[in-house]
C-alpha positions in Angstrom: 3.2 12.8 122.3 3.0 16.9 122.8 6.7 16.3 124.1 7.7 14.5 121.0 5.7 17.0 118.4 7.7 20.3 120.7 11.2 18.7 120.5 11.2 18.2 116.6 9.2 21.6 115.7 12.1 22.9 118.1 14.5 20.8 115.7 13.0 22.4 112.8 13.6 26.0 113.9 16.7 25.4 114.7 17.8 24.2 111.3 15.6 26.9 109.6 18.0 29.5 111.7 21.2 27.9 110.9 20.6 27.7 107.4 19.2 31.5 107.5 22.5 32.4 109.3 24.6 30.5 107.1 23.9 29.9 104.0 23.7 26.3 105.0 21.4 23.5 105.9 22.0 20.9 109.2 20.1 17.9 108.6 19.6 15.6 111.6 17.8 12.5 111.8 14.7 13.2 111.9 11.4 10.4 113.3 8.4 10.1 111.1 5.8 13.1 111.5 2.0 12.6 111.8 0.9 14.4 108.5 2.8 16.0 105.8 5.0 18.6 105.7 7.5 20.8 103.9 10.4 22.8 105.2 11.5 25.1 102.4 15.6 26.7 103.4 16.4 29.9 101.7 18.9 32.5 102.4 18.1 36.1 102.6 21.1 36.5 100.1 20.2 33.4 97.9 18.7 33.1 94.0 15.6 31.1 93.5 18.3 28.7 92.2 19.9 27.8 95.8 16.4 26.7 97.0 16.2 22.9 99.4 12.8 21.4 100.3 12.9 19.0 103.0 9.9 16.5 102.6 8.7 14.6 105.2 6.4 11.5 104.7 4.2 9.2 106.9 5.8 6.1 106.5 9.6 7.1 104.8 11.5 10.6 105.1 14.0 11.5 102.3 15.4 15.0 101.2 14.9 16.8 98.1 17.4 19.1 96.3 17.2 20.5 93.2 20.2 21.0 91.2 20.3 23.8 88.7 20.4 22.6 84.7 23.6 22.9 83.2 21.9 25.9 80.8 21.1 27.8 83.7 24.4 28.2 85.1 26.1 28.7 82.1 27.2 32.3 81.0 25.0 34.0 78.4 27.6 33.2 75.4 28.0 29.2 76.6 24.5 28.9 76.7 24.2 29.0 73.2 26.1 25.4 72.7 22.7 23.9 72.1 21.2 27.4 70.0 23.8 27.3 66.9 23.8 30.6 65.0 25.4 31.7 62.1 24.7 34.9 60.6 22.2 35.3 62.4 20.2 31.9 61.2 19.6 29.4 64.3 20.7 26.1 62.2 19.2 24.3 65.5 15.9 24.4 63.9 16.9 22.6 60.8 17.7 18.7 60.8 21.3 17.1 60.4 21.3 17.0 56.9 20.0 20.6 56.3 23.0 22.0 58.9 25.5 20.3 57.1 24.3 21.3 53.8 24.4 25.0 54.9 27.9 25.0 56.8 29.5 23.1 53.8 28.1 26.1 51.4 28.8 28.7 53.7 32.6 27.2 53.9 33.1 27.1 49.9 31.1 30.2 48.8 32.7 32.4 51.1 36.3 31.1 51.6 36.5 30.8 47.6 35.4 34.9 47.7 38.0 35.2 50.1 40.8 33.6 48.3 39.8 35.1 45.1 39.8 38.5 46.7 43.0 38.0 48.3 45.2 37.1 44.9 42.9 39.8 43.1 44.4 42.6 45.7 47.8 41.1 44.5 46.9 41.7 41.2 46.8 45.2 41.3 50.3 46.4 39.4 52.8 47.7 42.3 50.8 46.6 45.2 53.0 43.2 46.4 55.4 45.3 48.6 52.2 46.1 50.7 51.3 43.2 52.2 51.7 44.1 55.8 50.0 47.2 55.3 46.8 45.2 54.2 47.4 43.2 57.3 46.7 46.5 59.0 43.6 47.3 57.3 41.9 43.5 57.4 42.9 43.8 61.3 41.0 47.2 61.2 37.8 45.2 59.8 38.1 42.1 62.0 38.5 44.4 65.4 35.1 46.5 63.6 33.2 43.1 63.4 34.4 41.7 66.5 33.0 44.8 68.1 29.3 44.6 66.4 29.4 40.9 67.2 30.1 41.6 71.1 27.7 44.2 71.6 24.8 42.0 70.1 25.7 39.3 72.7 24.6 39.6 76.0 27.6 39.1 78.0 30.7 41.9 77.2 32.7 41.6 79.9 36.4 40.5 79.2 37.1 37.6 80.8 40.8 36.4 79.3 43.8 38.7 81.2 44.9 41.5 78.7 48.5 39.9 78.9 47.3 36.8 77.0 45.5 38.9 75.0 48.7 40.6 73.9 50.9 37.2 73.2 47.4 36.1 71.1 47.8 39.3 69.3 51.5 38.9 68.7 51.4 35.7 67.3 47.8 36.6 65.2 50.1 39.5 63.8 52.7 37.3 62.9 50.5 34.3 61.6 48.4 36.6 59.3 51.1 39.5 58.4 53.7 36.7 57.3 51.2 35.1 55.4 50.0 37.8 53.4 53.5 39.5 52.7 54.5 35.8 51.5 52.4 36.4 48.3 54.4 39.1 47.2 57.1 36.5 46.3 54.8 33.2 45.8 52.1 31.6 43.9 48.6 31.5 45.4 48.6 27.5 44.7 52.1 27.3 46.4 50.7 29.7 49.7 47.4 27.5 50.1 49.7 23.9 49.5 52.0 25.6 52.3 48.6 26.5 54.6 47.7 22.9 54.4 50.9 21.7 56.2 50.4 23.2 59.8 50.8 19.6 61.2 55.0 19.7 60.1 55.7 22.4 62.8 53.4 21.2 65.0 55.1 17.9 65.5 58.5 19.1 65.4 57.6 21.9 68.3 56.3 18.9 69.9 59.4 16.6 70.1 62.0 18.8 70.2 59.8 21.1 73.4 57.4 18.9 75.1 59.1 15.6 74.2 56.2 13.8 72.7 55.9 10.7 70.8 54.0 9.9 67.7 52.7 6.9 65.8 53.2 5.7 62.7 50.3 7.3 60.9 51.7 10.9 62.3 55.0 10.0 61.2 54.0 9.1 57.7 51.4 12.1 57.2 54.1 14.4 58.1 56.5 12.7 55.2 54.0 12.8 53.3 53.5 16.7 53.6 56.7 17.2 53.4 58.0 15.6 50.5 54.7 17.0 49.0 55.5 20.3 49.9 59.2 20.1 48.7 57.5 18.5 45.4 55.0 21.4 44.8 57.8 24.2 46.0 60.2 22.6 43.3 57.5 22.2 40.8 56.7 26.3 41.5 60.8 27.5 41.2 61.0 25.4 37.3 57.5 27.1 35.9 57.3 30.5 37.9 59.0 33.5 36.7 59.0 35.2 40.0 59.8 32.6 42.7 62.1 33.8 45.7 63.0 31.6 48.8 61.8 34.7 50.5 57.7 33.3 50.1 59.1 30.0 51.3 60.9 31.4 55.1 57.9 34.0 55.1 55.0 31.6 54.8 56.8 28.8 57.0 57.5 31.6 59.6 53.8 32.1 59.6 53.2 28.5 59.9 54.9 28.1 63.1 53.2 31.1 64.7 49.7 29.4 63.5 50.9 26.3 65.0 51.1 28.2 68.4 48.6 30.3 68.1 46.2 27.5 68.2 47.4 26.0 71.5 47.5 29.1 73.6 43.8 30.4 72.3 42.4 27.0 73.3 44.1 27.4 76.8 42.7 30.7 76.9 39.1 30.1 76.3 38.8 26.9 78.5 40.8 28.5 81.4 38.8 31.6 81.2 35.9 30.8 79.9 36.2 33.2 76.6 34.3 34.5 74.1 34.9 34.0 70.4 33.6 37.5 69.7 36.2 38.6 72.7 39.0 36.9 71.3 38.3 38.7 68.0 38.2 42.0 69.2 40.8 41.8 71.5 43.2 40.0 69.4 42.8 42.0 66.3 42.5 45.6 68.0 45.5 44.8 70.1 47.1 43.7 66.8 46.1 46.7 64.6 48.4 48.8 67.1 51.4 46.7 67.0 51.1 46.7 63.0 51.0 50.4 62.9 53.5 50.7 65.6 56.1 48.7 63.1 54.8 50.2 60.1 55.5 53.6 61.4 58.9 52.7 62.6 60.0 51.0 59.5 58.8 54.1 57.3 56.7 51.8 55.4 53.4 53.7 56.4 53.6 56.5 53.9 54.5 55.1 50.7 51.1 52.5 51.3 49.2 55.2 52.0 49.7 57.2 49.2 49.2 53.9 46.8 46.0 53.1 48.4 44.5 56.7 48.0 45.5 56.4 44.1 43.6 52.8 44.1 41.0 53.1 46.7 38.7 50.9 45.4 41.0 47.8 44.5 42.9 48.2 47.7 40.3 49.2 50.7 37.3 47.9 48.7 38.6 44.6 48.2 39.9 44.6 51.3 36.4 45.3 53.4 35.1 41.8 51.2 38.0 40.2 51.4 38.4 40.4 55.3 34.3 40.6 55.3 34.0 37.0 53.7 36.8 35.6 55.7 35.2 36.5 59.0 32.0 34.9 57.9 33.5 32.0 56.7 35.3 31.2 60.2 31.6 31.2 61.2 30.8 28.6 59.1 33.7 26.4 59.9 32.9 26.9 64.3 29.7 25.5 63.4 30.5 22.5 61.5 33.5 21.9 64.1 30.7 22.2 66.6 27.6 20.2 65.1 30.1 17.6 62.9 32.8 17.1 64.5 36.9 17.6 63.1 36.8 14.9 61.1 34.5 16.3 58.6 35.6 19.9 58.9 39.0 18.7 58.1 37.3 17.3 55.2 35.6 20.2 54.1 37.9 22.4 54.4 40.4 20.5 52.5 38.4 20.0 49.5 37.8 23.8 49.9 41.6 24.3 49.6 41.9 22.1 46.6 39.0 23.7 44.8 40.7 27.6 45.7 43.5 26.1 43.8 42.3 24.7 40.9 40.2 28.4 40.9 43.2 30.2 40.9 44.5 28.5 38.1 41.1 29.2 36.1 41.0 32.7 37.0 44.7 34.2 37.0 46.9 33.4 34.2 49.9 31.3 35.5 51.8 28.2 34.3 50.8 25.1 34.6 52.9 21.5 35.4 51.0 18.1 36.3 53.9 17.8 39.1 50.9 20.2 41.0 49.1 17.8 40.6 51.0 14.7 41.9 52.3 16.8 45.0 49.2 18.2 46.1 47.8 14.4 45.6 50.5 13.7 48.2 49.7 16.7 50.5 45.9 15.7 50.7 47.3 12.2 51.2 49.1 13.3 54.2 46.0 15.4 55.8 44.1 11.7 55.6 46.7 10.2 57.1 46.5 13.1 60.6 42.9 13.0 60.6 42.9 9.1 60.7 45.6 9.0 63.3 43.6 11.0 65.1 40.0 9.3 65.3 41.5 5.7 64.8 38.5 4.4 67.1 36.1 6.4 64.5 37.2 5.7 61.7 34.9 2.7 60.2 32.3 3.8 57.7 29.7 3.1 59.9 30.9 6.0 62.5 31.7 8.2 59.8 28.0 8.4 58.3 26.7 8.9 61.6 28.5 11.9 61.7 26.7 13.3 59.6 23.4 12.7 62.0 25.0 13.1 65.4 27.7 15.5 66.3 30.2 15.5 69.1 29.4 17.6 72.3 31.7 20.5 74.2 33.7 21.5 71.6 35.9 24.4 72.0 35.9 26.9 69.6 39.1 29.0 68.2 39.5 31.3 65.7 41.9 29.8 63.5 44.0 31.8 60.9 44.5 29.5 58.2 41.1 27.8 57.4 
């Protein structure tokens, strides 16, 4: 028996030095010990986290390990999938009902603000030919945010390669500059209408580049978005004064990069395991210089300079609420992505595009033709019709409501431009 008790104590030593020397544990088979015992393995260079207990029992042997929880592996800004916060306010404390009550309000009150704000700069008498210089400004705010936002989170490291950062950039630049220059020569209604057709590029990018195929509910929600579109866009060339094909090629332009844009930051932040308050800062700092890079070039720096000191309020006033509400708004819409699901954030933001509309009638003179109202009927139509092709399997009313009192896990967020 003394032989027996000296060969496995020798056993034990021996795997307590290999895993010491290691980093690694040899288990051998191992006869039943008189007693109870516990070999605890740790390396000199391990965390509490890397710990293995070996138990030994009288009458069965088995082996321990403990696993680390998913939370406790996670970097500081992942570990808050299960801690939503917006604004500051942890929404995880509220139930279902509550969340999606706030996230819907936060979506309308402060996207409407931000549309409001964003035809009021337009407004201002002699200000159109500026759009890419307010570009330049709302990047100034977003990259100002982005940094308060990432030095109240714990992790700041960049984690994305600062060449992806500046293709992001580009196309952010491109998405956002297009967009706003394209009011100088559109309606707001027309813009938004043109915002809410993303899906057209989108599937054409798809055929024509990846060769994808699509069903019949794709096929008909992009005919219906189009003929909508061409609808609303005829509609607007009868009834406004100041129509130009120029809005049209700037804000489809700016639809395409959108289209990208949203593909490569999801790439981005699952391959590298990004921030959203990164990709802001990045994305809109990196931007800021390649807007005053082509704004210097092009001469155009000046002349928007000197009409923003004459209207300082109108232009960088409404701009800091303007790009202010929009950032806070994006919160809002991560959050009830995150806790809903796309399906109702489609939703929501639709009816928050149809209400900006019907605002913008109310609040800035303009005429008025029912063949809005018929187009944009068709537009919505053809939103319906994507969301539905998408969440086929989810679609019977029973799944929907439930929506509303379980959300979908591991979503990925991205900062999209045209909320």
């Amino acid at each position: 028996m003394s032989s027996s008790n000296t060969k496995q104590s020798s056993e034990r030593n021996h795997q307590i030095r290999n895993y010491q020397n290691t980093g690694q544990a040899t288990i051998n088979p191992i006869s039943a010990l008189d007693g109870q015992e516990a070999v605890e393995l740790k390396g000199s260079d391990t965390n509490p986290l890397e710990t293995m207990d070996l138990k030994f029992g009288n009458s069965r042997k088995y082996i321990s390990i403990s696993i680390p929880s998913k939370s406790d592996t996670m970097s500081p800004h992942i570990k808050s999938v299960d801690d939503i916060r917006v604004l500051g306010i942890n929404l995880s404390q509220f139930q279902k009902s509550v969340q999606f009550f706030i996230c819907v309000t936060g979506v309308f009150v402060f996207y409407l603000i931000y549309g409001y704000l964003q035809e009021l700069i337009f407004s201002v008498e002699g200000f159109k030919p500026f759009g890419w210089y307010l570009t330049l400004v709302q990047f100034g705010y977003y990259s100002a945010f982005g940094l308060v936002e990432l030095q109240l989170t714990q992790d700041k490291r960049r984690r994305i390669p600062a060449k992806t950062y500046m293709i992001i950039a580009f196309l952010t630049v491109a998405t956002m500059g297009l967009s706003n220059t394209s009011l100088g020569y559109l309606n707001y209604p027309t813009q938004v209408i043109f915002k809410c057709c993303k899906l057209i590029p989108v599937m054409i990018g798809g055929i024509f580049i990846q060769g994808k195929r699509y069903n019949v509910a794709d096929v008909a929600a992009a005919v219906c978005m189009s003929v909508g579109l061409i609808w609303f866009t005829l509609a607007d060339s009868t009834v406004a004064p100041n129509f130009n094909l120029t809005g049209v090629l700037l804000i489809s332009l700016a639809l395409c990069a959108d289209a990208v844009i949203g593909n490569v930051q999801e790439k981005a932040m699952k391959l590298h395991n990004g921030s959203n308050s990164e990709m802001v800062l990045y994305s809109y700092s990196i931007g800021f210089v390649y807007i005053l890079l082509g704004l210097s070039i092009t001469s155009g720096l000046g002349s928007a300079v000197a009409f923003c000191a004459k209207h300082p309020f109108q232009t960088y006033g409404y701009a800091f609420f303007f790009s202010l509400t929009g950032y806070f708004g994006i919160s809002f819409v991560l959050a009830l992505i995150k806790i809903f699901g796309a399906l109702i954030a489609v939703t929501v933001t639709t009816g928050r595009k149809a209400m900006t509309i019907v605002l913008s009638f109310l609040f800035f003179a303009k005429p008025f033709t029912f063949q809005y109202v018929w187009s944009g009927l068709l537009v919505v139509l053809g939103i319906f019709l994507n969301v539905y092709s998408k969440n086929m399997d989810k679609m019977k009313l029973s799944q929907i409501l439930s929506l509303l009192k379980k959300g979908p896990e591991g979503k990925i967020r991205t900062f999209s431009q045209t909320v």
